[in-house]
Kinemage of the C-alpha trace (Angstrom):
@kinemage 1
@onewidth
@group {chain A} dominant
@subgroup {mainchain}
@vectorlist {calphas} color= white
{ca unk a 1} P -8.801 -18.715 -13.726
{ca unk a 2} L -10.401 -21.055 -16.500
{ca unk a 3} L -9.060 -24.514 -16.425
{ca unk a 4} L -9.382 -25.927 -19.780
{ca unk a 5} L -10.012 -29.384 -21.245
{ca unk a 6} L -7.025 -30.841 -22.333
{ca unk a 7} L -8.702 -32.755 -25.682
{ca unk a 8} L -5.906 -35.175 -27.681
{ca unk a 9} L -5.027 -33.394 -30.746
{ca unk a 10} L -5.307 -34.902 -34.752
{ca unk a 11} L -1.757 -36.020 -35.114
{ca unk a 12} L 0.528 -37.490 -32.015
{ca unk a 13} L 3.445 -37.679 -32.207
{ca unk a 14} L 6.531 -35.578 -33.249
{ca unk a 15} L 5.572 -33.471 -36.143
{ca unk a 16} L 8.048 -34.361 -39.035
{ca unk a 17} L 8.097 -34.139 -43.164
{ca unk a 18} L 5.484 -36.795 -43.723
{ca unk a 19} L 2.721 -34.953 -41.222
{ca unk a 20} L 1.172 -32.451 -41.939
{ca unk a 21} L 0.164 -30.909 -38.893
{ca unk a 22} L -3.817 -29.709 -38.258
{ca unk a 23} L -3.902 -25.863 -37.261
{ca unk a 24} L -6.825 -24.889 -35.404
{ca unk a 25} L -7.854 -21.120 -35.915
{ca unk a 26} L -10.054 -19.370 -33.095
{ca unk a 27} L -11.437 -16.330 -33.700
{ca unk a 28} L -14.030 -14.986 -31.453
{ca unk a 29} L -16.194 -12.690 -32.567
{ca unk a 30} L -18.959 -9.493 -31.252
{ca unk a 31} L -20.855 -7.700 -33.552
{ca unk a 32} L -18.095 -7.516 -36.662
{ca unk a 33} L -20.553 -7.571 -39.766
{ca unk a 34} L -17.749 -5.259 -41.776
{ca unk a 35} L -15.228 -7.136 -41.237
{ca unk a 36} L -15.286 -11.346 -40.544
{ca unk a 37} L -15.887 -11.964 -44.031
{ca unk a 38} L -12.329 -10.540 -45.302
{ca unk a 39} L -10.685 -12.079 -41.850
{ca unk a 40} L -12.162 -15.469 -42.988
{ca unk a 41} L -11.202 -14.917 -46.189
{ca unk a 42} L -7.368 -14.304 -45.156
{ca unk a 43} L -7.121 -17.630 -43.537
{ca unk a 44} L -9.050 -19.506 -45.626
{ca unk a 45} L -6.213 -18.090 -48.221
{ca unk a 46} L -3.717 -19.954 -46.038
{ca unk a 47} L -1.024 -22.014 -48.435
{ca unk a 48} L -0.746 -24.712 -45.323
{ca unk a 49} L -3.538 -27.521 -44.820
{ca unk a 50} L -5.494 -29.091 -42.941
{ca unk a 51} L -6.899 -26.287 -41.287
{ca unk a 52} L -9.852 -26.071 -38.986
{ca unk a 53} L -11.546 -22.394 -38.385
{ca unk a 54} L -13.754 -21.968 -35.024
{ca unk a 55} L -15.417 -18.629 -34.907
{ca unk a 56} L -16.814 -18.236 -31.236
{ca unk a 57} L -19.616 -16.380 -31.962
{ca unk a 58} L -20.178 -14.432 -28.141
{ca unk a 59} L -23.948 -12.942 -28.567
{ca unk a 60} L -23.542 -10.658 -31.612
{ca unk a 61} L -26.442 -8.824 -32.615
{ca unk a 62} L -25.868 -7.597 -36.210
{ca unk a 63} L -25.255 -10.429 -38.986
{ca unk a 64} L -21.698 -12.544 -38.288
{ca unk a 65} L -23.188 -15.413 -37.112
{ca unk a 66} L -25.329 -15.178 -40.624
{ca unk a 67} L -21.646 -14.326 -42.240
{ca unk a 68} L -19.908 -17.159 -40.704
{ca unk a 69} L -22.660 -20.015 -40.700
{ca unk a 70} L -22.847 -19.116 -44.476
{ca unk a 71} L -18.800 -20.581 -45.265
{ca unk a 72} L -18.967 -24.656 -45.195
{ca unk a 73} L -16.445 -26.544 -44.481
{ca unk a 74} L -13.311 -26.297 -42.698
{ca unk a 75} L -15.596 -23.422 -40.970
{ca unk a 76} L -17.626 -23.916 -38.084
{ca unk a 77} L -19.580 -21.451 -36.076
{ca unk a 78} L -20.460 -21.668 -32.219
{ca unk a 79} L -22.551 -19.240 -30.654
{ca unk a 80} L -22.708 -18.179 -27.099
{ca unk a 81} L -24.081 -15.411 -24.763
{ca unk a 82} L -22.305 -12.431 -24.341
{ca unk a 83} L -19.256 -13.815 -22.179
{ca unk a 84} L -16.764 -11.619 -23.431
{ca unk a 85} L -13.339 -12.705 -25.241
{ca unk a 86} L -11.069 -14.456 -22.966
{ca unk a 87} L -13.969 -17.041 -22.056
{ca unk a 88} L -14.699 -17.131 -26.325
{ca unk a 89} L -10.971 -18.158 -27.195
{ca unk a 90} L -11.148 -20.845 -24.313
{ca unk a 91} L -13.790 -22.255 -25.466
{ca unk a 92} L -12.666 -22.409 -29.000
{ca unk a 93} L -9.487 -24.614 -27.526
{ca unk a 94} L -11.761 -26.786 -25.848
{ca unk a 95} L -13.807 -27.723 -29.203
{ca unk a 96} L -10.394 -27.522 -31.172
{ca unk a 97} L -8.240 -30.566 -32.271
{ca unk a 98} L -5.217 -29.290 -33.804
{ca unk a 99} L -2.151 -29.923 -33.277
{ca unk a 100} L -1.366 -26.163 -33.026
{ca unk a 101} L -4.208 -23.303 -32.187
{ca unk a 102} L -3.620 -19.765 -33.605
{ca unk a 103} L -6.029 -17.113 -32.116
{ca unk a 104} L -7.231 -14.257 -34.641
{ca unk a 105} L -9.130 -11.293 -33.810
{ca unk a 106} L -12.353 -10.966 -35.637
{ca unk a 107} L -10.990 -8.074 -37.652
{ca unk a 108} L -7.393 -8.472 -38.649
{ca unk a 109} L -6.118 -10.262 -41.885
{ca unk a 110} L -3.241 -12.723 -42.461
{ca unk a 111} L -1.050 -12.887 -45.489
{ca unk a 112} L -1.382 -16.386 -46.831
{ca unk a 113} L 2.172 -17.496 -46.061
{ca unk a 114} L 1.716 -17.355 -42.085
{ca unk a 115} L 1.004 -20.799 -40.966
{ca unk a 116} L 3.187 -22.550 -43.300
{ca unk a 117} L 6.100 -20.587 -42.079
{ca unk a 118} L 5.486 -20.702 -38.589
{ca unk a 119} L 5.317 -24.737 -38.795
{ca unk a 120} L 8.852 -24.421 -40.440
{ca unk a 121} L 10.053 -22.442 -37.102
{ca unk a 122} L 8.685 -25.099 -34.835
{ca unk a 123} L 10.497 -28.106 -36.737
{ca unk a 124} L 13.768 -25.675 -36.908
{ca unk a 125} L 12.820 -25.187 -33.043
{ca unk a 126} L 11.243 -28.405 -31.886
{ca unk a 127} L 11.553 -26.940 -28.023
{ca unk a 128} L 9.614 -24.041 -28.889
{ca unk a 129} L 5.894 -23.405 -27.263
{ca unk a 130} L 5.537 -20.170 -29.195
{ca unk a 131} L 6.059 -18.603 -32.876
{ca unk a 132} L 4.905 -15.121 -33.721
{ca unk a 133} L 5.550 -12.850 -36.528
{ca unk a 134} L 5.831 -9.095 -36.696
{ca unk a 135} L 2.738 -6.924 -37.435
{ca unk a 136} L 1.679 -4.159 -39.283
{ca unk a 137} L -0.785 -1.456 -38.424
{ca unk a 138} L -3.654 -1.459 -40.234
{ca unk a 139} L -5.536 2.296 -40.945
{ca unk a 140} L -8.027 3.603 -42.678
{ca unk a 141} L -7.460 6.052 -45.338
{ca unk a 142} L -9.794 8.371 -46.315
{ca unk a 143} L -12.532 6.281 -44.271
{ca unk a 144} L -11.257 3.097 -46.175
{ca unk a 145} L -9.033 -0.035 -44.777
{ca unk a 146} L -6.555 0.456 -47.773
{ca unk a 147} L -6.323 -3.323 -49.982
{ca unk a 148} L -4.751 -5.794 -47.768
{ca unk a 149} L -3.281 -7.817 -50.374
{ca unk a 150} L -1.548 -4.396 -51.972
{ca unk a 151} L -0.051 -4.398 -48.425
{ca unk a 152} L 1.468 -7.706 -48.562
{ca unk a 153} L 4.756 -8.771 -46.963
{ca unk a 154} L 6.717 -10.932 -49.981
{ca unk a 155} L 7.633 -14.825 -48.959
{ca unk a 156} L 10.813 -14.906 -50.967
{ca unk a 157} L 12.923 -16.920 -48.303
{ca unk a 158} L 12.476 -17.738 -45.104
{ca unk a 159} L 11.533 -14.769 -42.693
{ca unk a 160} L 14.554 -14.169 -40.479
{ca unk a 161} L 14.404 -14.712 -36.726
{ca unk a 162} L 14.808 -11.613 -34.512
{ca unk a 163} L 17.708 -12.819 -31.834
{ca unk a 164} L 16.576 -10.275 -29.282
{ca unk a 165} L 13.213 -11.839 -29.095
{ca unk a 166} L 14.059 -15.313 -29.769
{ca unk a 167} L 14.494 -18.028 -27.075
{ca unk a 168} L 13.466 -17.569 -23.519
{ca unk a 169} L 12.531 -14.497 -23.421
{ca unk a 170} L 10.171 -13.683 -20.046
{ca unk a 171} L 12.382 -10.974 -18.955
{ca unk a 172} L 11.385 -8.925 -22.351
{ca unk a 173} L 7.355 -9.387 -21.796
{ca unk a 174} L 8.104 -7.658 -18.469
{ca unk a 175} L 9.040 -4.455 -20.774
{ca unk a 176} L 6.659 -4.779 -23.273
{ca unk a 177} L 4.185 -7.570 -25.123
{ca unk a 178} L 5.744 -8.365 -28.056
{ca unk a 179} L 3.869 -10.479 -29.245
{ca unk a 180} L 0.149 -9.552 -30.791
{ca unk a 181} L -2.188 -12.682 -30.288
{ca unk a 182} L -3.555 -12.661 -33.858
{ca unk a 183} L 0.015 -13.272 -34.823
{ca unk a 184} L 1.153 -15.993 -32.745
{ca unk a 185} L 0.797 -19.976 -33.518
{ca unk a 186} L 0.882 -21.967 -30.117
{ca unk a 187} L 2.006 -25.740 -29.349
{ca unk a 188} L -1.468 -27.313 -28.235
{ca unk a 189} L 0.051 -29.122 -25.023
{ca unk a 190} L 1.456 -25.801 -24.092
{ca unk a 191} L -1.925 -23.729 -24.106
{ca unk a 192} L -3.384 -26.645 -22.247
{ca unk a 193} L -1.373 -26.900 -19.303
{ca unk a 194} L -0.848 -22.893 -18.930
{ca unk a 195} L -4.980 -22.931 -17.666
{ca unk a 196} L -5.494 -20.628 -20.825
{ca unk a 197} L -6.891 -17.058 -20.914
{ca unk a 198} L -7.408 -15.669 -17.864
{ca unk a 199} L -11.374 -14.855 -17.894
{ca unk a 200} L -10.823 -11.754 -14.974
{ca unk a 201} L -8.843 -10.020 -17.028
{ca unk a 202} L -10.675 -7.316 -19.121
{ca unk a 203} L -7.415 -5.777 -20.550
{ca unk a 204} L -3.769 -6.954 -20.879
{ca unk a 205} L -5.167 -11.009 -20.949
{ca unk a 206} L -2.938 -11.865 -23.776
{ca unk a 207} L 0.296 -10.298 -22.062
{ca unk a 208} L -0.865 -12.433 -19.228
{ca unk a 209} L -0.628 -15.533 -21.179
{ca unk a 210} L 2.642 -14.686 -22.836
{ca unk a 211} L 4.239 -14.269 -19.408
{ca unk a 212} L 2.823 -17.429 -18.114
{ca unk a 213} L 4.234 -18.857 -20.938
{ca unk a 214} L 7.670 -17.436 -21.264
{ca unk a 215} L 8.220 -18.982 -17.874
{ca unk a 216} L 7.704 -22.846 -19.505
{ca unk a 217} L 8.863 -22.707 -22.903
{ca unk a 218} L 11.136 -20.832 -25.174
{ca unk a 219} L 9.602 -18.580 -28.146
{ca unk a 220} L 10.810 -17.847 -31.627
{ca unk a 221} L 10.077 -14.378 -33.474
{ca unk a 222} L 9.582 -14.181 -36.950
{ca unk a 223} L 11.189 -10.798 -38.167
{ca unk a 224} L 8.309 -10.442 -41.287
{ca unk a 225} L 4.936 -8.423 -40.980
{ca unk a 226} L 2.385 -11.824 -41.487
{ca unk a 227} L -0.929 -10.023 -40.021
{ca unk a 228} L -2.178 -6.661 -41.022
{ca unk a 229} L -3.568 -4.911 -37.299
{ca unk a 230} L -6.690 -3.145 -38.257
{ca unk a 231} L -7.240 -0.073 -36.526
{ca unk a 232} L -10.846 1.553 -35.798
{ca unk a 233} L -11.828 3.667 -32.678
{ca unk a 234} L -13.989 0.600 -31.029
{ca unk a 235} L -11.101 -1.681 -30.451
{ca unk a 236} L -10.683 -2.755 -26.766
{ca unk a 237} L -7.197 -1.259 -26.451
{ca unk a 238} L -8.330 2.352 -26.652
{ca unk a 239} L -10.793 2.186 -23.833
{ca unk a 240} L -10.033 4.278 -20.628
{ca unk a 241} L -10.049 2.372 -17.891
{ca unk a 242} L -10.213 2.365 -13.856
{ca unk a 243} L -7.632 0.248 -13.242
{ca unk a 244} L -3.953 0.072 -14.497
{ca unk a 245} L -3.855 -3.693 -15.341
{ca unk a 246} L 0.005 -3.089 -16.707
{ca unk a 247} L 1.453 -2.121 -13.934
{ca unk a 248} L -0.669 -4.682 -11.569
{ca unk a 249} L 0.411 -7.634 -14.092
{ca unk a 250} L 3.833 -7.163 -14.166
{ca unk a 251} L 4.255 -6.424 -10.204
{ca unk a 252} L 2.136 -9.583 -9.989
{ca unk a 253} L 4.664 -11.263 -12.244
{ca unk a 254} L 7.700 -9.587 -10.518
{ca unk a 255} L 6.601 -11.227 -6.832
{ca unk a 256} L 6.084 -14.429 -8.342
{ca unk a 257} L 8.686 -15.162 -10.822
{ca unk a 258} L 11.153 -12.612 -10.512
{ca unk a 259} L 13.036 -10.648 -13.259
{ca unk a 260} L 15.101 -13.718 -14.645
{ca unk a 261} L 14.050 -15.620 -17.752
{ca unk a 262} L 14.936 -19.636 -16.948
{ca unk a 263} L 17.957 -19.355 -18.702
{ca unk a 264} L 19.254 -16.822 -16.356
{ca unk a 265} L 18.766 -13.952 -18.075
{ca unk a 266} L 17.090 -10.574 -16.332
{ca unk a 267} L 16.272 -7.457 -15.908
{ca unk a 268} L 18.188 -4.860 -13.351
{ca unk a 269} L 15.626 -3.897 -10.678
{ca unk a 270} L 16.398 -0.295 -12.733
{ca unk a 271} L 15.162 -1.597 -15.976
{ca unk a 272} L 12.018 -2.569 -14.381
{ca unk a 273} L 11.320 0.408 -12.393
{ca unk a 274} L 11.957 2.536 -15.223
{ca unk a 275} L 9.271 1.005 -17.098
{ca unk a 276} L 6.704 0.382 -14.206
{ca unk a 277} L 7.171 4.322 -13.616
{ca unk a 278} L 6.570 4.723 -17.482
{ca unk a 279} L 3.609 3.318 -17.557
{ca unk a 280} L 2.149 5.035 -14.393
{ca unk a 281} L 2.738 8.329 -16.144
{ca unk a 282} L 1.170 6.821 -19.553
{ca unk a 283} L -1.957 6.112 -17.216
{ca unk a 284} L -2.153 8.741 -15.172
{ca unk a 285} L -1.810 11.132 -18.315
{ca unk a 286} L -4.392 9.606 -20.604
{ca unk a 287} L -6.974 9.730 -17.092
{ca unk a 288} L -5.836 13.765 -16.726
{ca unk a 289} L -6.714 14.108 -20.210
{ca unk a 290} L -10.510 12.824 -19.906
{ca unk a 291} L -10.863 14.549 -16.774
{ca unk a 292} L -10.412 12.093 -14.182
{ca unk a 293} L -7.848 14.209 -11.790
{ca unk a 294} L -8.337 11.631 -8.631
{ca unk a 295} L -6.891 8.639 -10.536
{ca unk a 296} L -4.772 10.449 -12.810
{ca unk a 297} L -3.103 12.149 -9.727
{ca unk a 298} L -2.861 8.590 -7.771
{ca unk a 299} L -0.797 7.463 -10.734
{ca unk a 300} L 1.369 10.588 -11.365
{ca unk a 301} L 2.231 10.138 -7.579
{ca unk a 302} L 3.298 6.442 -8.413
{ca unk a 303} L 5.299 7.396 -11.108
{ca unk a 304} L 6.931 9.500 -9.235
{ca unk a 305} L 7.420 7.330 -6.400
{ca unk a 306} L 9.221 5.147 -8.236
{ca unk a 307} L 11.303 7.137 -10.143
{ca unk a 308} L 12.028 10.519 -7.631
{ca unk a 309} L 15.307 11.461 -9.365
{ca unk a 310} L 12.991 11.595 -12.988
{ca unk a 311} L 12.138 15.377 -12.381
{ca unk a 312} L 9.706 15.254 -15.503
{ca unk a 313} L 7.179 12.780 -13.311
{ca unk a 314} L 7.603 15.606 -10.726
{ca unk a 315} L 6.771 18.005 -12.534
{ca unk a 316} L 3.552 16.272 -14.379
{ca unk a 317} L 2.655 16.055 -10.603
{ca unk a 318} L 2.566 19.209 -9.852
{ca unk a 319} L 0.486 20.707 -13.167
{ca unk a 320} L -1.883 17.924 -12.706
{ca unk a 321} L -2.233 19.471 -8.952
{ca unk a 322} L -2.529 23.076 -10.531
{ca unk a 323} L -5.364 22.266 -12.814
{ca unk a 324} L -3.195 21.888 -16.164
{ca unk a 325} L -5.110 18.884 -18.095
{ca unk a 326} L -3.056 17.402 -21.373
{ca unk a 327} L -4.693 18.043 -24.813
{ca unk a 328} L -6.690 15.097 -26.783
C-alpha cells in the first residue's frame, strides 16, 4: 500500500461563505494526444475558483506532455516513468494543496457546474468525506465523440440528492461501485489518512478506495449527470484479465469489515452471495468467450458453488464442460 504525505492544505479551517475553498484536480495521464486538450478544457471551464490542475504525466510517448506543458497557469505538468495510474493520482495528492482533490481521467469531460455544486453538498453536509455526481456514457457516433457541450446536463436548481446512495453507505459498494472516480470531489484529510490508491491493484483500485472510505465517513450523491464517460475500446475496464479482482475485493472487504455500514445498516449474507455468484458467472463467461476454458470453468464452478439452488450457473457449467463457448 502507498502511504501518502499528508501536506497542509490552502485554507484551514471550516470552509464557510467567506472561503472559497482551493480544488485540486489530478488527472494522470498515458499517451492521450486526442483527448487531454478537451478534458483540460472542461475543467478549466469550471464556474468555481481557485482551482489548481496537476496532470501526472506517467511516460507518454505521443504529444500530452507537449499538450499540457503548453496551458499556463493554474496548469502544471509532472512527468514520470511509466508507473501506471494508481501510483500517478498519489502522487498528484502529494504535490496538491487543496482543500479538496477531484481525480479526472485523462479522457472524460466535466460540465462546468461540477465543482461549484459539489462544494454546496459539503457545506449542506459538513460530515461528509465524499460527493459524487451521476455520469453519462460517452460514445462515439459514426467514429466521432458527439459535442460534449450539446450533451450538457442544465444547472437550473440544485441537483437533488439520491437517498439510496446518500449517507453511509459501505454496504452498497459491496453490490456495486457507484461512484466513477472522475466524478467524485474528496475532503483532503480524508484521502490522506485512507493511505490513498492502492498501487497493487491493476483493476477495481477506485472501488477499493470507496470501500475504505465508506467505512470512515459518510457520502452524498448528486442525482445530475456532471461528467460525460468517454468510451473507446483501449480503456482499462475492457481488458480480460487473469484474476477476478471483484470478487477477491469484496471477500477481502467482507472478512474485514463485515456487511454493516457504521450506522448499522447491511446486507443479508443472501444479498451478498447473490452478487459474489453474479460476478463469478460475469467472469467466467467473458474468459469462455476468448477461449480461456480453465479459468472460465474455475469461475463457473464458483458461481455455482455459491449459489447451487441458481440452476442457470449449473447449467453454464455444464456447456462450458461440453465445449459450448458464448458469442463476442
Amino acid at each position: 500500500m502507498h502511504t501518502l504525505l499528508s501536506q497542509p492544505a490552502m485554507n484551514e479551517g471550516p470552509m464557510n461563505s467567506d472561503v472559497s475553498p482551493l480544488v485540486s484536480i489530478i488527472i494522470p495521464s498515458y499517451n492521450c494526444e486526442a483527448y487531454i486538450e478537451q478534458t483540460l478544457a472542461s475543467v478549466l471551464g469550471q464556474t468555481h475558483r481557485p482551482i489548481e490542475v496537476i496532470v501526472v504525466d506517467d511516460g507518454s510517448t505521443d504529444r500530452t506532455a507537449e499538450i499540457v506543458a503548453a496551458h499556463g497557469e493554474p496548469v502544471r505538468l509532472v512527468q514520470q516513468v511509466n508507473q501506471r495510474v494508481c501510483v500517478a493520482r498519489n502522487r498528484g495528492f502529494e504535490l496538491s494543496r487543496g482543500d479538496f482533490v477531484c481525480f479526472l481521467d485523462h479522457d472524460d469531460y466535466w460540465h462546468p457546474w461540477k465543482l461549484q455544486r459539489q462544494l454546496e453538498a459539503f457545506r449542506r453536509h459538513p460530515d461528509a468525506g465524499v460527493v459524487f455526481t451521476a455520469f453519462e456514457l460517452w460514445p462515439q457516433v459514426d467514429g466521432l465523440f458527439p459535442d460534449p457541450l450539446a450533451r450538457a446536463s442544465t444547472d437550473d436548481d440544485l441537483p437533488p440528492e439520491n437517498p439510496i446512495l446518500t449517507g453511509w453507505i459501505y454496504h452498497r459498494f459491496l453490490l456495486d461501485c457507484w461512484a466513477l472516480t472522475s466524478t467524485a470531489m474528496i475532503r483532503r484529510e480524508a484521502f490522506a489518512a485512507s493511505t490513498g490508491f492502492d498501487v497493487s491493484l491493476p483493476y477495481s483500485e477506485d472501488w477499493d478506495l470507496w470501500l475504505r472510505l465508506s467505512q470512515e465517513h459518510p457520502f452524498v450523491m448528486l442525482d445530475r449527470v456532471s461528467t460525460l464517460y468517454r468510451q473507446h475500446p483501449s480503456q482499462g475496464s475492457r481488458m480480460l484479465r487473469e484474476i477476478d479482482y471483484r470478487t477477491r475485493m469484496l471477500w477481502a472487504a467482507r472478512q474485514r469489515w463485515g456487511l454493516a455500514s457504521p450506522d448499522g445498516r447491511r446486507l443479508s449474507d443472501a444479498e451478498f452471495d447473490h452478487n459474489i455468484a453474479h460476478y463469478h458467472m460475469e467472469f467466467g463467461l467473458q474468459h469462455l468467450r476468448h477461449g480461456s476454458r480453465p479459468l472460465a470453468l474455475q469461475s463457473l464452478a464458483k458461481a455455482w458453488q455459491t449459489r447451487p439452488m441458481k440452476l442457470r450457473y449449473g447449467a453454464l457449467l455444464l456447456a462450458g464442460l461440453l465445449g459450448w463457448r458464448p458469442r463476442a
